[in-house]
VEXTOR-134204 format. One line per field, with one value per residue (C-alpha): residue in three letters; x, y, z. Coordinates in pm, 1 decimal, m for minus. Layout:
N
residu	c(ALA, ...)
px	c(X, ...)
py	c(Y, ...)
pz	c(Z, ...)
END
This chain:
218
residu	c(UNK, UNK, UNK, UNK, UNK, UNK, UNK, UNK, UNK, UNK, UNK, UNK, UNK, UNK, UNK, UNK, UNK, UNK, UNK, UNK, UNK, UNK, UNK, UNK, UNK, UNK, UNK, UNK, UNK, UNK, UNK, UNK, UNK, UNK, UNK, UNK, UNK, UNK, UNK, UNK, UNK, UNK, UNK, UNK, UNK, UNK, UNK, UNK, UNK, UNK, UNK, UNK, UNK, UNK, UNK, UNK, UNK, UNK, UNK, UNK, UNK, UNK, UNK, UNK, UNK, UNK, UNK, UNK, UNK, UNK, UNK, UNK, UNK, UNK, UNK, UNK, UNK, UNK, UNK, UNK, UNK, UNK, UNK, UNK, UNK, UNK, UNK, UNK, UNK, UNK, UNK, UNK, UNK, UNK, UNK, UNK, UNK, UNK, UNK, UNK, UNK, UNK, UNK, UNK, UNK, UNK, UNK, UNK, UNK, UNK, UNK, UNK, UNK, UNK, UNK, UNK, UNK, UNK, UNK, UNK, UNK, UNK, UNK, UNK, UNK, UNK, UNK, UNK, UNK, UNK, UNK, UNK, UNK, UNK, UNK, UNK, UNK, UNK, UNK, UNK, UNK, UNK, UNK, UNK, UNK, UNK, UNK, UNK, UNK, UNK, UNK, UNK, UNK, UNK, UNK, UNK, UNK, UNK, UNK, UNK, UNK, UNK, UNK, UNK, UNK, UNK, UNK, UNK, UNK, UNK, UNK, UNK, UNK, UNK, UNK, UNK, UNK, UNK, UNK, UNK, UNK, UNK, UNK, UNK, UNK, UNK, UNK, UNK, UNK, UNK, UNK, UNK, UNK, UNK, UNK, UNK, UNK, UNK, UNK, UNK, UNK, UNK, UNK, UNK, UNK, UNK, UNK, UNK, UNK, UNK, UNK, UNK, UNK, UNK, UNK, UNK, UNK, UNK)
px	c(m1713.7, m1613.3, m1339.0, m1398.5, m1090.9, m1156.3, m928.6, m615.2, m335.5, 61.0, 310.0, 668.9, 847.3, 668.8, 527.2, 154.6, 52.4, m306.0, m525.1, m822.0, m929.4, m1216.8, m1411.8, m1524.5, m1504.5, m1699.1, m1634.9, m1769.7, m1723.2, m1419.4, m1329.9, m1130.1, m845.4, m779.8, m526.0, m218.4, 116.1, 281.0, m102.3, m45.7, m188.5, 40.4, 136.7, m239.6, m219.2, 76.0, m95.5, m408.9, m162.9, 37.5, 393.2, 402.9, 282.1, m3.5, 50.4, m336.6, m573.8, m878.7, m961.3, m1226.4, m1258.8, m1658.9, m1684.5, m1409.4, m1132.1, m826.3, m465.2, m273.1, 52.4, m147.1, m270.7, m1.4, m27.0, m417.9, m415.2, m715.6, m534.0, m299.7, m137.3, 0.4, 296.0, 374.7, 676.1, 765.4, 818.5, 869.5, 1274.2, 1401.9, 1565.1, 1288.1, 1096.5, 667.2, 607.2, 830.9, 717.3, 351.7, 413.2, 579.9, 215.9, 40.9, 128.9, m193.8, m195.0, m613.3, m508.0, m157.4, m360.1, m611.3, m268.3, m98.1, m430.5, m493.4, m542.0, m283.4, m55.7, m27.7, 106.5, 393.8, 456.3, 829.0, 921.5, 1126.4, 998.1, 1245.5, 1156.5, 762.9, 606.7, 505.1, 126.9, 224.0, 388.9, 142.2, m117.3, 93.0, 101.1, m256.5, m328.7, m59.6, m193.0, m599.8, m660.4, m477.4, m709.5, m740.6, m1084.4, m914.5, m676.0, m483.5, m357.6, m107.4, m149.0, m201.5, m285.6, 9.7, 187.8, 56.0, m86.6, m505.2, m535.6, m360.4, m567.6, m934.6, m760.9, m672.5, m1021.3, m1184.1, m982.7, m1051.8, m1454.7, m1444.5, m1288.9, m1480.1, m1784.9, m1582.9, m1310.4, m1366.6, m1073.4, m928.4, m717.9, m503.7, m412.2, m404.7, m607.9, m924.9, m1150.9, m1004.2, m1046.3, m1411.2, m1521.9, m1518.2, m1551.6, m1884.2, m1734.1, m1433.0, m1299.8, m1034.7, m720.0, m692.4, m516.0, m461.2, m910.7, m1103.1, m1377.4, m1628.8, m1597.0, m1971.4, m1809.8, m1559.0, m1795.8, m1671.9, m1323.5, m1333.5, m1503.5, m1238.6, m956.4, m812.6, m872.5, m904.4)
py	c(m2962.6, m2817.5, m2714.7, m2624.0, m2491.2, m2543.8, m2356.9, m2297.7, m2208.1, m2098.9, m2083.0, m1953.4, m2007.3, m1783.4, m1581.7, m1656.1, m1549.0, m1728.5, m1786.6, m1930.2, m1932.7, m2071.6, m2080.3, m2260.7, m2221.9, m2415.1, m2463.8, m2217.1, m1912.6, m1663.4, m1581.9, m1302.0, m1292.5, m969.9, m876.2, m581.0, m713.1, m988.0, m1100.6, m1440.5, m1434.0, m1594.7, m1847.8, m1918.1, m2020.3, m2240.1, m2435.0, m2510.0, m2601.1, m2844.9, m2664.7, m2555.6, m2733.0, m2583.5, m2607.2, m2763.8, m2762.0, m2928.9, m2889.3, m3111.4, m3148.8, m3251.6, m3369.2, m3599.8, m3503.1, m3415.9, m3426.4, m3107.3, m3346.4, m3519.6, m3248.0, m3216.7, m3561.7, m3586.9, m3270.1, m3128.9, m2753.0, m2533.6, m2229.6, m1914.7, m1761.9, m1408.7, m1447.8, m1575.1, m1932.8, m1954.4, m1986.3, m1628.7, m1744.1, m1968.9, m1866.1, m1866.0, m2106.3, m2353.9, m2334.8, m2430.1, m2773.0, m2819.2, m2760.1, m2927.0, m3236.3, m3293.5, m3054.2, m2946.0, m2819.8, m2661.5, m2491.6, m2353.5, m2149.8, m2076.5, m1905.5, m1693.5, m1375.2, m1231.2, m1475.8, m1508.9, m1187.3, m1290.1, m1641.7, m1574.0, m1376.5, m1494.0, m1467.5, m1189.4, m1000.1, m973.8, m715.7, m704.9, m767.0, m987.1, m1255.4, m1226.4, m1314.9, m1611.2, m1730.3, m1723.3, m1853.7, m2174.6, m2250.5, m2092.9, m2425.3, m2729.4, m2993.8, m2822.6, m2814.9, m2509.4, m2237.3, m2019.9, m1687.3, m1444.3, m1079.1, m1163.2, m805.3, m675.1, m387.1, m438.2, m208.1, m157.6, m360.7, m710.5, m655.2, m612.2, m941.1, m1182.4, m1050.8, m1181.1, m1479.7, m1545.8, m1505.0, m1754.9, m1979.9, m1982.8, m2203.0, m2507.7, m2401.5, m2280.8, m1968.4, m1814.5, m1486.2, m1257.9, m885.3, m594.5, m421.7, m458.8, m267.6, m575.2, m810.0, m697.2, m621.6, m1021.7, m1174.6, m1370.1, m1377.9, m1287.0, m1245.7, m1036.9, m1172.0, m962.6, m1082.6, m1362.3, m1426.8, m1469.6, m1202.7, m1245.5, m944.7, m815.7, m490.9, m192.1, m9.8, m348.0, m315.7, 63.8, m59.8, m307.4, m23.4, m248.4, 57.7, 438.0)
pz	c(m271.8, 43.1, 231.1, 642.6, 902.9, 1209.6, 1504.5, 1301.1, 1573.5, 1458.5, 1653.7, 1594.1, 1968.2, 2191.2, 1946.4, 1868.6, 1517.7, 1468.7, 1723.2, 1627.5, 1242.5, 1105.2, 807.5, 479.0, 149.3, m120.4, m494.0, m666.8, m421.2, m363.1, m16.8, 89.8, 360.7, 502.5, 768.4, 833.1, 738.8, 1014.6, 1095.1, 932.6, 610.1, 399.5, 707.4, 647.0, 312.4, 356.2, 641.5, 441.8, 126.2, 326.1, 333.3, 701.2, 968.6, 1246.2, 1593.7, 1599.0, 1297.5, 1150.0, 785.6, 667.8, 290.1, 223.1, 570.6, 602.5, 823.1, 561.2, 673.0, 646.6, 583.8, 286.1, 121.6, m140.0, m193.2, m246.0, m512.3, m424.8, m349.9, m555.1, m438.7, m548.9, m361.1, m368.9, m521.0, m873.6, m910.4, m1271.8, m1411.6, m1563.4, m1839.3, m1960.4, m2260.4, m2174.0, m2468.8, m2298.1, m1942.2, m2032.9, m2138.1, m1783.6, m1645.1, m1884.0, m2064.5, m2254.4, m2586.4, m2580.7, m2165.1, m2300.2, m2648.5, m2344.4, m2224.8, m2504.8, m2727.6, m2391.9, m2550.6, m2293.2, m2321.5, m2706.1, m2728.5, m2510.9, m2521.1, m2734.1, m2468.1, m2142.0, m1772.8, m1697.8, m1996.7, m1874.3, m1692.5, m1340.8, m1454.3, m1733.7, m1480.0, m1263.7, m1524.6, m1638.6, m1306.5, m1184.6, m1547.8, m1503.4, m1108.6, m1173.0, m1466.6, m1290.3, m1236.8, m857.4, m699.1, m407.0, m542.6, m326.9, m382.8, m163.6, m297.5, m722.0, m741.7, m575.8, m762.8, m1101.5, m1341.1, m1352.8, m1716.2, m1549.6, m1212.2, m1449.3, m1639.8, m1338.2, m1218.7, m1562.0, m1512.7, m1089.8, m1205.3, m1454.1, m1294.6, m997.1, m1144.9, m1074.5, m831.8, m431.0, m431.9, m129.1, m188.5, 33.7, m72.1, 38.0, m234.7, m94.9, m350.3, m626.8, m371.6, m241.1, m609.0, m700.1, m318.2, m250.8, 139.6, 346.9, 686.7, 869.0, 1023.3, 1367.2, 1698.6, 1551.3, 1558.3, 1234.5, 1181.7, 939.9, 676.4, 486.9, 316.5, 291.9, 622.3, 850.4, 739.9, 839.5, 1140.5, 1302.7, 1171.7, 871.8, 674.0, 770.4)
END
């Protein structure tokens, strides 16, 4: 399956944040979105998820046009926000069945070898790595053929970023994932393609050398 953008514009008043985006992403590869902060990276991800609206836009989804105010509705996409989702006070052995009705998709969770050690504790009790893991975990195994994910490696210790790696790499044999962060050397270790975010133009992104080259990095 694939999934093509076509000329993604945004708007906010006066202010133009994307330009002129385009790419495609197919199951089975992970493509990473680089830009500096402001650029539109997360505004990105919300327009291909459905949540805000592009000022013009063509997504195709195996070469029938898809609309970006159906997309929700259709299920073929799942995203990750940066922030955490999940209710505090809730215990993780009690938010998985929210997810997952069926008990062989809910076992899959719960006998995670990460999350059985922590599945008695509640979401405001776990790490910075731990939630993150949960997350990507909960949104990475719905029945989603497109998953994406604003900054899952942002501010979390080395062992959770080699884990959510682990986890993006498996589950990219049957899923087409787009991720945003600005750890690049996570991002580019597990990338099969990715593009940079600049003026508001997509640029097509090979390695570290091109990021250096259109100053994303020093």
């Amino acid at each position: 399956m694939i999934l093509e953008l076509h000329r993604a514009e945004k708007s906010f008043g006066d202010k133009e944040i994307l330009k002129n985006i385009s790419f495609s992403c197919e199951t089975g590869e992970i493509i990473g979105v680089f830009g500096r902060n402001g650029c539109g990276k997360s505004t990105l991800l919300k327009i291909i998820f459905g949540t805000l609206k592009a000022s013009n836009i063509k997504m195709n989804l195996n070469h029938k046009s898809l609309s970006p105010s159906k997309v929700i509705l259709q299920k073929n996409i799942a995203y990750l926000p940066q922030h955490s989702f999940l209710p505090i006070n809730s215990k993780v052995r009690d938010i998985i069945p929210i997810y997952y009705q069926n008990q062989e998709e809910q076992d899959k969770i719960f006998y995670d070898s990460q999350i059985a050690l922590i599945s008695s504790q509640k979401i405001k009790e776990l790490s910075i790595g731990q939630l993150r893991y949960l997350q990507v975990l909960l949104i990475g195994n719905l029945k989603r053929e497109f998953i994406l994910l604003d900054e899952p490696f942002s501010m979390i210790d080395p062992l959770y970023k080699e884990k959510i790696s682990e986890l993006l790499i498996s589950l990219q044999k049957e899923k087409g994932i787009i991720i945003t962060d600005h750890y690049y050397n996570d991002v580019l270790n597990i990338t099969t393609k990715n593009i940079l975010i600049k003026e508001g133009v997509s640029i097509p992104i090979n390695n570290k050398d091109d990021l250096k080259k259109f100053n994303y990095i020093q």
